[in-house]
C-alpha positions in Angstrom: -50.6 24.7 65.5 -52.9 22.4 64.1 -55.3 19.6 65.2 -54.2 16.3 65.5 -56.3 13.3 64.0 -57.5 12.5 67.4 -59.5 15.8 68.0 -60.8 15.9 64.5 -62.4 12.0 64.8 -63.9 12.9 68.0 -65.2 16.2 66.4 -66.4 14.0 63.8 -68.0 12.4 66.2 -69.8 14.6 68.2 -71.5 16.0 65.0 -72.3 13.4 63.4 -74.6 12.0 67.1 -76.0 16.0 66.7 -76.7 15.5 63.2 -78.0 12.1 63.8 -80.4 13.7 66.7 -81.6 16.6 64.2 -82.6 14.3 61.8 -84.5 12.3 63.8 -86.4 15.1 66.0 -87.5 16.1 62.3 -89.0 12.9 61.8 -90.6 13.5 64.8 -89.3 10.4 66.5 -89.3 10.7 70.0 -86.1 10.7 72.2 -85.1 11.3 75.6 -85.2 14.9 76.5 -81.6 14.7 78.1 -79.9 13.3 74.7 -79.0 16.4 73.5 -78.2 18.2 76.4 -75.9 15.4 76.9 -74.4 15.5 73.7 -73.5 19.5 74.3 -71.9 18.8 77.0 -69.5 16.1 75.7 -68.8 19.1 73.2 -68.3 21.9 75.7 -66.0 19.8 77.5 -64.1 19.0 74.4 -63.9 22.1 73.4 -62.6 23.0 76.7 -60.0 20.2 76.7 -59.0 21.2 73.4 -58.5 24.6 74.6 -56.3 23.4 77.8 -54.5 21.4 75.9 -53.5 24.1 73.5 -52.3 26.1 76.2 -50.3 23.5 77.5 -48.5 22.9 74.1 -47.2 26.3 73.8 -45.7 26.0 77.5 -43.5 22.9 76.7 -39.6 23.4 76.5 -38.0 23.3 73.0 -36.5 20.4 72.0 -32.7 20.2 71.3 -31.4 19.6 68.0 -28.0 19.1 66.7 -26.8 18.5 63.1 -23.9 16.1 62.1 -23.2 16.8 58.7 -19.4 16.9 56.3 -17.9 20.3 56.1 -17.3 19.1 52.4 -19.9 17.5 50.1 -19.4 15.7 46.7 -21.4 17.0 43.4 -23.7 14.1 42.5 -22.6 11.7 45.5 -25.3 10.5 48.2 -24.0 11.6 51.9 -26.0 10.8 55.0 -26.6 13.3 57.1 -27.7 12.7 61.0 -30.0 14.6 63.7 -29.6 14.5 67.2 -32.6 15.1 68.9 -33.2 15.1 72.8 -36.1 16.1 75.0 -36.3 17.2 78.4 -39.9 15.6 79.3 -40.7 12.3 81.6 -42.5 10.6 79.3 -41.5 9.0 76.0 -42.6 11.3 73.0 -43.2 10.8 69.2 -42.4 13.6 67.1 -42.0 14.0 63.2 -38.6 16.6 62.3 -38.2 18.0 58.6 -34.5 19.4 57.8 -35.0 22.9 55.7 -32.8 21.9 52.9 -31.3 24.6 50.7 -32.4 24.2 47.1 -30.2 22.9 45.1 -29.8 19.9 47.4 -32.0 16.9 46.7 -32.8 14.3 49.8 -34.4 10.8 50.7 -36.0 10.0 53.7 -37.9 13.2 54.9 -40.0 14.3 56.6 -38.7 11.4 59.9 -40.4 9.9 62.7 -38.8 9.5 65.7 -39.6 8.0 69.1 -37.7 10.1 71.8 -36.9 8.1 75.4 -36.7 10.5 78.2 -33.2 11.5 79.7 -31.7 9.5 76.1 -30.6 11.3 72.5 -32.3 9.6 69.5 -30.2 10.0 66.6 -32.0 9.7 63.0 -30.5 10.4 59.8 -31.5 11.2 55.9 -29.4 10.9 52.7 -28.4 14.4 50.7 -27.0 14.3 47.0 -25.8 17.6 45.5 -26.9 18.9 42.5 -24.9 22.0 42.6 -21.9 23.4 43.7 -21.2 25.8 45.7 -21.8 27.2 49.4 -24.8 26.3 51.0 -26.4 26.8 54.6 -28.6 25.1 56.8 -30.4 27.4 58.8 -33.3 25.5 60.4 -35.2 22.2 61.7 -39.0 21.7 61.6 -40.6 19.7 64.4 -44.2 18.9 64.8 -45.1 18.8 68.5 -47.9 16.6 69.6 -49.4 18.6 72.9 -49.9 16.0 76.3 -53.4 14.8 75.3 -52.8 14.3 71.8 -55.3 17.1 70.7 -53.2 19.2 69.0 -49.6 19.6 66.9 -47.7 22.5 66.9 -44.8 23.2 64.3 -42.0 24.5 65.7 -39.3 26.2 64.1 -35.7 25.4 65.9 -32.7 27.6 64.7 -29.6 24.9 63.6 -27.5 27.0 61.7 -24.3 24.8 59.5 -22.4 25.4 56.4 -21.0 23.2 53.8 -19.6 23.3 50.7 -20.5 21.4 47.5 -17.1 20.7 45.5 -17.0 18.7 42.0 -16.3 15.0 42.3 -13.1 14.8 44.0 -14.4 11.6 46.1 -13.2 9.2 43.1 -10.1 11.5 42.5 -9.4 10.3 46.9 -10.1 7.1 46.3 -7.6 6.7 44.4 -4.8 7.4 46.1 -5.5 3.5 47.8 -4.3 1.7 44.5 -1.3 2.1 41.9 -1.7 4.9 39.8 -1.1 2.8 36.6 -4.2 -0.2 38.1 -6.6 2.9 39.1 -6.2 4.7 35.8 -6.9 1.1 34.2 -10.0 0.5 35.9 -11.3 3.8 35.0 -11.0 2.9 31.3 -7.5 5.1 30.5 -5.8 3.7 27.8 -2.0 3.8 28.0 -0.1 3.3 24.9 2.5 1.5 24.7 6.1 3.5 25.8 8.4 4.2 22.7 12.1 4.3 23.7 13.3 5.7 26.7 12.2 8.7 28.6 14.4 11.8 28.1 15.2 12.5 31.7 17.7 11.0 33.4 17.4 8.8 36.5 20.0 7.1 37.4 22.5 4.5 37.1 22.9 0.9 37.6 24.4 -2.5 36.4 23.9 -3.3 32.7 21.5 -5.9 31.9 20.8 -8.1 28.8 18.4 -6.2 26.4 19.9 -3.0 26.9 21.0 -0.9 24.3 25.2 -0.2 24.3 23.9 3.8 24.0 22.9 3.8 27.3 26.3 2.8 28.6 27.9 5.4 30.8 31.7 4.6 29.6 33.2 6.8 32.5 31.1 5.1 34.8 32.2 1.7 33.8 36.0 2.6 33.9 35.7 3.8 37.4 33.6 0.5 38.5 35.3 -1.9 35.8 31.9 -3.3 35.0 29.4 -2.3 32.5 27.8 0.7 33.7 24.1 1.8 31.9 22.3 4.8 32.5 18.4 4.9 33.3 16.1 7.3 32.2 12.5 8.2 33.1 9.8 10.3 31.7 10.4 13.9 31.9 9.2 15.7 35.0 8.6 18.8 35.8 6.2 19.7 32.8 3.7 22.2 33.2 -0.6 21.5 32.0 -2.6 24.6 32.2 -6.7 24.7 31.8 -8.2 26.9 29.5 -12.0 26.4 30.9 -15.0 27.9 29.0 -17.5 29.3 31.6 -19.5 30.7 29.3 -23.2 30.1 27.5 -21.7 27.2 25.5 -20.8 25.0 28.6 -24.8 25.5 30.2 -25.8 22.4 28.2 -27.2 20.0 30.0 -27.7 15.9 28.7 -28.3 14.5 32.2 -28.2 15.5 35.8 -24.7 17.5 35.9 -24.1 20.5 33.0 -21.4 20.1 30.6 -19.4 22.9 32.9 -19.6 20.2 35.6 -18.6 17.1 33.6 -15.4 19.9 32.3 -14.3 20.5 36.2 -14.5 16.9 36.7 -12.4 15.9 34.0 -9.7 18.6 34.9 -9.5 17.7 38.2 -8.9 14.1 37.2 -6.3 15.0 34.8 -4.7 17.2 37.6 -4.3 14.3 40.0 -2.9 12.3 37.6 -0.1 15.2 36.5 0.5 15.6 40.2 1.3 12.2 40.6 3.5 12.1 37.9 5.6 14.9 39.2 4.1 17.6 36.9 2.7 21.2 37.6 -1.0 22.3 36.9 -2.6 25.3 36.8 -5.8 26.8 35.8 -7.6 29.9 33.8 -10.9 30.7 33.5 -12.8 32.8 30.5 -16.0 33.8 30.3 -16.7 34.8 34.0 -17.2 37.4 35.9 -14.2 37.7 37.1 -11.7 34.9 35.5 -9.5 33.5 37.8 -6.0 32.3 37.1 -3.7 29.9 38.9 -0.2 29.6 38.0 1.3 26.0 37.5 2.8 24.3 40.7 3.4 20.9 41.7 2.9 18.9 44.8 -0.3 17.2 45.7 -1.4 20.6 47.9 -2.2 22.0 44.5 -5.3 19.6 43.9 -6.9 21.2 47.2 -5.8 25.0 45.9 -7.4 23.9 42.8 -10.2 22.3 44.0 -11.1 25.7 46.4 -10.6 27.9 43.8 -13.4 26.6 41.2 -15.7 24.7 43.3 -17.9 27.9 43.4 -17.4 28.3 39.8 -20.5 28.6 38.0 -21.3 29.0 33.9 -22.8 32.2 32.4 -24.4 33.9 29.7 -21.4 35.5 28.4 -19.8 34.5 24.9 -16.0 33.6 24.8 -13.3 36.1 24.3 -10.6 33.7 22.8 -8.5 36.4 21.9 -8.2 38.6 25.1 -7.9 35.3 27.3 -5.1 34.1 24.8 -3.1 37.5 25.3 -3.7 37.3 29.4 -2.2 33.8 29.0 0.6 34.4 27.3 1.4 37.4 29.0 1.7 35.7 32.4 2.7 31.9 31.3 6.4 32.9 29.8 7.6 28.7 30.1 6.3 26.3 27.6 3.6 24.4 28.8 0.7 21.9 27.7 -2.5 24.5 27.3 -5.8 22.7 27.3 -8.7 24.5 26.3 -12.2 22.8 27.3 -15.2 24.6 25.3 -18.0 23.6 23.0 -17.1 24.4 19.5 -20.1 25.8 17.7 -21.1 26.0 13.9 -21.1 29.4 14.0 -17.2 29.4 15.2 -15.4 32.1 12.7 -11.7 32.9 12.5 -11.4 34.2 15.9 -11.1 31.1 17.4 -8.1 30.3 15.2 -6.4 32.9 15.1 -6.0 32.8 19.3 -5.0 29.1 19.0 -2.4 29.7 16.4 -1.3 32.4 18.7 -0.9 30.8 21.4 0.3 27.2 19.5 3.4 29.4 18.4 4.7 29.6 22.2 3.0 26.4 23.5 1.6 22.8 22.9 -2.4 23.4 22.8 -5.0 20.9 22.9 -8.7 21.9 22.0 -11.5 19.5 24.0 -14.8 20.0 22.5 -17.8 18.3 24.2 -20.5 17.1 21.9 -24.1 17.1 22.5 -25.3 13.4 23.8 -28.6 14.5 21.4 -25.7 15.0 17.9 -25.1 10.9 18.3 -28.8 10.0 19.0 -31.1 11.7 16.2 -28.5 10.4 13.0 -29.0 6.9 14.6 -33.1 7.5 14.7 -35.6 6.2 12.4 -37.8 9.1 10.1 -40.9 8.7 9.6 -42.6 11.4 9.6 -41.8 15.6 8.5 -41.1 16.7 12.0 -38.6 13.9 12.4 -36.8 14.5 9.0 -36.7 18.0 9.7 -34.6 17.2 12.6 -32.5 14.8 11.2 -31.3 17.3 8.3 -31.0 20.5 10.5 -28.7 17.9 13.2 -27.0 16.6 10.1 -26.0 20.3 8.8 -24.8 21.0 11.9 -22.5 18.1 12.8 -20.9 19.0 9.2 -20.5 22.6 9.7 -18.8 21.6 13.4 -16.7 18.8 11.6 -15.7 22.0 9.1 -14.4 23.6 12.2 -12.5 20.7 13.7 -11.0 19.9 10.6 -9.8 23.5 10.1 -8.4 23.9 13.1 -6.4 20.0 12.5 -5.2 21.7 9.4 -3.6 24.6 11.0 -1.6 22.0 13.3 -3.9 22.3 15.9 -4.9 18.9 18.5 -8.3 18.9 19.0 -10.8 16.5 20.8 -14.5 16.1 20.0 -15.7 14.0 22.9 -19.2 13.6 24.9 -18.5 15.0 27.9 -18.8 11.8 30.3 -15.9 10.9 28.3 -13.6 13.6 28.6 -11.8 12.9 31.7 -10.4 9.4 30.2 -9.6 10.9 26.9 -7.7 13.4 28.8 -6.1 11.3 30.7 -5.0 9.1 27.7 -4.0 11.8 25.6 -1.8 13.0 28.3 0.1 10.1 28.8 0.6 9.1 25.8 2.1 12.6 24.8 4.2 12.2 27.9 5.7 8.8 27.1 6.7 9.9 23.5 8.2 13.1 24.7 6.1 15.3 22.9 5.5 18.1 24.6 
């Protein structure tokens, strides 16, 4: 409980008259001897009001507060969240309410000011952007009271326990599903190359039409109907994409608001929806963590919700990579050929480790190595030098892109795909990768 602005200016007041009378019976100015018995009383009797007052505050009823908020919330994405507040007084009332956000949770709009009506719920609201993921609890609203004069304002502490979860940015991957796959992928910036012959699976068959070729002419089919009879064929289905994510110390970099671990889970989830759609099976495997987690490949568009549950707590660590112990766990539960994506940061200080797990597993399955680059590696190169400390920077970033283009180019050499991307890239490269290697038949 505090004192409301009221009390304090009429405090104000009061002392200033008393000062004012001090000052002058020091000048020895006469007065009226019932000025400042006049002016202790208008302070006794505030004090005493003040002190009713108080009393008074800590008898009213609690207000009711109730929280409207998603079960789900989207890394990065602005959500509004609303209070529904209610009092059981006959008056109107103006109160001020502060949501106890967890940290990690940034918001607009608070503390909020709200003018209750009696017998009526007021419902306010405030906008709440996630900046981790994760669970996360709301245990509590702050209201400030004011008492029935106005002398006073007591805090009070009103227990609105709720749960959410913060899960990477699926909310584009949803929005999606509204427009054709091939129109969504092209207003995200996927490039899709174009298709060289004809898929290897077949789909059906149908009348022969001008432009096709006399191989794809299904002779029995054509006695039986005594016309020209072609088969169709679509891409192959049924194809299998397993994740390889880093959670370790390389992946804690950071070049804007979300880590490079974040920008990774986005990308794979995006490349997941599209595989799913296209009638493929994905799966995930984790290295670096605490406890690595491992998915095995399934289709069906359930999967993107198994997948999305399983990593949305996922966090990155201080741990280095073990490429060859998550290779042998791989291969020792992934028997079918599949497309193996591994998403890490490739380092100058990469040694022979790091091939020798991706020749291992290269020799059962068709790996792809995503590296995400530093947004700082393009910037400095472009910079201008002018002075020591700036050239000093430019030659160490210089060596260092060299030695990591020494490591790319050894692993190209060795038959090895990689990618060297910045990481708001990713997901598109991904995705354009993976079609591309789907519509050649290249798995």
């Amino acid at each position: 409980m505090k004192p409301s602005k009221l009390l304090l200016i009429w405090l104000t007041l009061l002392m200033a008259i008393g000062i004012a009378l001090g000052t002058l019976q020091a000048l020895q100015i006469a007065l009226p001897p019932s000025l400042p018995a006049i002016t202790w009383g208008l302070l006794l009797a505030l004090l005493a009001l003040a002190a009713i007052d108080a009393l008074r505050l800590k008898r009213l009823p609690a207000i009711r507060v109730k929280r409207h908020m998603p079960g789900s919330l989207a890394l990065g994405r602005w959500s509004e969240i609303r209070l529904d507040v209610e009092h059981p007084f006959s008056e109107p009332l103006h109160l001020h309410i502060f949501d106890h956000v967890p940290e990690g949770l940034s918001f607009e709009n608070l503390p909020l000011s709200v003018e209750l009506q009696p017998g009526k719920i007021s419902q306010v609201g405030y906008r709440l952007r996630p900046l981790q993921r994760g669970h996360f609890s709301f245990e509590r609203c702050e209201i400030n009271l004011p008492s029935p004069l106005g002398l006073w304002t007591g805090k009070r502490l009103l227990d609105v326990t709720d749960h959410t979860r913060v899960y990477p940015d699926f909310a584009r991957l949803y929005g999606g599903e509204l427009l054709a796959v091939d129109n969504w992928l092209s207003q995200l910036g996927v490039r899709q190359k174009q298709r060289r012959g004809q898929g290897l699976e077949f789909h059906q068959l149908r009348e022969f039409r001008e432009g096709d070729s006399l191989r794809q002419i299904d002779w029995k089919a054509t006695a039986r109907q005594r016309t020209p009879i072609a088969r169709e064929y679509q891409d192959e289905r049924d194809q299998q994409i397993i994740f390889m994510l880093d959670c370790g110390r390389r992946m804690r970099s950071q070049d804007d608001e979300l880590s490079h671990f974040d920008h990774a889970l986005n990308a794979c989830l995006l490349l997941s929806y599209v595989a799913l759609r296209q009638g493929d099976a994905v799966g995930l495997c984790t290295l670096a963590n605490a406890q690595p987690h491992y998915l095995a490949p399934v289709k069906g568009a359930g999967q993107l919700n198994i997948v999305l549950n399983s990593v949305y707590d996922l966090q990155s660590t201080q741990r280095t990579a073990d490429y060859q112990a998550a290779v042998s766990q791989l291969l020792s539960r992934q028997k079918r050929r599949a497309l193996v994506i591994l998403v890490t940061n490739l380092r100058d200080d990469d040694d022979e480790e790091l091939l020798t797990a991706v020749k291992r597993l290269s020799q059962q399955h068709r790996v792809l190595v995503a590296s995400l680059r530093e947004g700082v590696l393009d910037q400095v190169p472009q910079s201008t030098v002018q002075t020591l400390d700036e050239a000093l920077t430019y030659c160490g970033t210089v060596d260092y892109l060299n030695a990591r283009n020494e490591c790319h180019e050894r692993l190209t050499a060795h038959g090895v795909h990689t990618l060297d991307v910045r990481p708001q890239s990713l997901g598109t490269e991904l995705v354009t990768r993976y079609l591309s290697w789907k519509k050649a038949g290249t798995f």
